[in-house]
N, C-alpha and C positions, 0 to 999 in steps of 0.2 A: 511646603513642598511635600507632598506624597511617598512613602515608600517607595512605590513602583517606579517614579520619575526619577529621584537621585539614585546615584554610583554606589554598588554594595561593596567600594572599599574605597578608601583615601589612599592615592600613590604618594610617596615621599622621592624625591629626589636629591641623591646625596651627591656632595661636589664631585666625586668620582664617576658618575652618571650610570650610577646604578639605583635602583629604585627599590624601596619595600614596600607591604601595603599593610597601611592599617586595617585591623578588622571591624565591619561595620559598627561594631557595638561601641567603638570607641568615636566615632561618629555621632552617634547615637549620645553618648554622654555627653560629648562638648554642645548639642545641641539643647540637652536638659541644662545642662550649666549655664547656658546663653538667654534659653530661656526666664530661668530661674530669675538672675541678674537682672533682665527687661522688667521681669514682672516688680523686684524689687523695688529700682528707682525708675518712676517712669517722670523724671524733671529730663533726663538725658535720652536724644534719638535712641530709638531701638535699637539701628542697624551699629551702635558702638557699642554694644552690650556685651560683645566678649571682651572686650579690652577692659572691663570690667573684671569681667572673670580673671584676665590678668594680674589684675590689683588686687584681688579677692587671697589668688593664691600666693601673692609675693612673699606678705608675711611668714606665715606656716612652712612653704617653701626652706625660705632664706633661714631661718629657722633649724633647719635639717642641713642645709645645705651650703651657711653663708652666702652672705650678697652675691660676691664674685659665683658662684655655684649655680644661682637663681639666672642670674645675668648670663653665663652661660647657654643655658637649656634658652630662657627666652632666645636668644640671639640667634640661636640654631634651626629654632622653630619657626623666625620669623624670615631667616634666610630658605628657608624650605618651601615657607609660606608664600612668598615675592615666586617662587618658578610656575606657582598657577593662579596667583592675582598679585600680577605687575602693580596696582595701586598700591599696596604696601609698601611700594620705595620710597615712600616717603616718612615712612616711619623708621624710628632708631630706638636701641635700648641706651638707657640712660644709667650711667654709672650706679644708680641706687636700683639698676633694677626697675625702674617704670618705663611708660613709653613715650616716647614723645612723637609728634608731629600730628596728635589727635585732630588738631583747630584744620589742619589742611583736609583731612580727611571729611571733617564736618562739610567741608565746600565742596566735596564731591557733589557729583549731580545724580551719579549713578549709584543709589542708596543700596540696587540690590548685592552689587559687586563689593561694596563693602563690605553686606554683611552676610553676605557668601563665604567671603576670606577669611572673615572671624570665624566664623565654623572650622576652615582649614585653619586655620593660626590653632584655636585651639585644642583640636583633631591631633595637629601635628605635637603640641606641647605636653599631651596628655601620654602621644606613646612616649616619648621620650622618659616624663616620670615614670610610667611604667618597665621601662627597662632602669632606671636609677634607682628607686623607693619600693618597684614591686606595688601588685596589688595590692595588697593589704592595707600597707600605707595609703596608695591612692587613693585607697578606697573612704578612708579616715578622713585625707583629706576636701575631698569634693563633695561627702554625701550630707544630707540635713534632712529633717524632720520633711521638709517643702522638695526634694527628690525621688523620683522613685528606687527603688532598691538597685545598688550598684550591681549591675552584671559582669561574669566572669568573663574575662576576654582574654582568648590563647594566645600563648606567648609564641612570640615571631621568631626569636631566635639572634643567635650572633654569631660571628666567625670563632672559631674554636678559642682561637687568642683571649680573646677578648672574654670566651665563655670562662676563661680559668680564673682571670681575675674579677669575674664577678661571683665565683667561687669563695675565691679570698677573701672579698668583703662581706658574702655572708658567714665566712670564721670570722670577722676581727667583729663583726657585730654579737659573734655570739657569746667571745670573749668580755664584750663592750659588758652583755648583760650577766653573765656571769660573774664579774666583776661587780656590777652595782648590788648584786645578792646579795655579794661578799660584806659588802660597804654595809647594807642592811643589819647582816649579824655579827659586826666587828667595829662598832661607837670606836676602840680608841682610833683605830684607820679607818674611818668613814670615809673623812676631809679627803685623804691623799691616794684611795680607792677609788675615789669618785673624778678625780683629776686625770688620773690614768686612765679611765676607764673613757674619760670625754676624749683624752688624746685622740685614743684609739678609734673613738666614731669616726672623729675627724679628718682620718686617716683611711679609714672608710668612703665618708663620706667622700673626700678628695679623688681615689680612685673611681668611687660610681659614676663622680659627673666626668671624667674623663673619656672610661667607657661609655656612657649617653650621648656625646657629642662627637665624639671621632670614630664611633665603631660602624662602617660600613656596613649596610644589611644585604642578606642572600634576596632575591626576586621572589 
């Protein structure tokens, strides 16, 4: 599809029925990611190729954010995702974090609807990390040698609430790393600097995916 022909933004709608928009560049990425993946393994239809992307990112993800955390964001993304391709009801996240109901999906007849959706599924999953991990991270996590260079994409914003405590988590993260320095130049407290220190992402992290998944966005 053309530039000119597709939407230069992706609406989100949140169960409150208010809506945000992604900014196209993040469009733009889940379709590099999509692509990426197609070109990867071509034993699997193209049009499943984000749900790959899915699988790509669980690891890394979950990782940062524990299973429950990853399972979260997916869940959110693909209940977002169902408001503009109804086909996705048929998929679920799966307690590890994967997705299941792929085999029904294969039976679609209408390949392009699928993998239209994938674009939105991953569209929407990417803002989500974006307000959770921040670009930086994202950027870590989706780019390779085989992408073209990640672009900066502005940040959409959040309700003031919501802006404070992700405030918070970029102090507990800064503590996190300040703390691992410490650990660096202090052998006999390395072990129990480093424990704290993980607490404290944790603790981090736990609050980011809260805000990712319940913070209602301005229009």
């Amino acid at each position: 599809m053309s530039n000119d022909s597709r939407p230069s933004a992706t609406p989100i709608l949140h169960s409150n029925g208010t809506k945000m928009i992604l900014p196209p560049q993040t469009r733009d990425l889940a379709q590099s990611l999509i692509a990426h993946e197609g070109a990867a393994d071509t034993s699997e239809p193209m049009e499943l190729a984000a749900f790959r992307v899915c699988e790509t990112l669980r690891q890394p993800v979950c990782a940062l954010t524990g299973v429950d955390g990853f399972r979260a964001l997916l869940s959110r993304a693909l209940a977002l995702a169902r408001a503009e391709a109804p086909i996705f009801s048929v998929l679920q996240v799966a307690a590890d974090g994967s997705l299941q109901g792929l085999d029904k999906l294969e039976r679609q007849n209408d390949k392009d609807h699928v993998a239209q959706g994938g674009v939105i599924l991953i569209s929407q999953l990417l803002g989500l990390l974006l307000t959770f991990i921040g670009e930086a991270m994202t950027s870590r996590l989706v780019t390779s040698e085989d992408l073209p260079p990640f672009k900066s994409i502005p940040n959409i914003g959040v309700r003031k609430g919501f802006e404070l405590i992700l405030n918070a988590v970029d102090q507990l993260n800064g503590v996190t790393a300040h703390l691992e320095g410490l650990a660096d130049q202090n052998p006999p407290f390395t072990e129990a600097l480093l424990t704290v220190a993980e607490n404290i992402r944790n603790t981090a992290n736990v609050l980011a995916v809260l805000v990712a998944v319940r913070s209602p966005r301005p229009n």
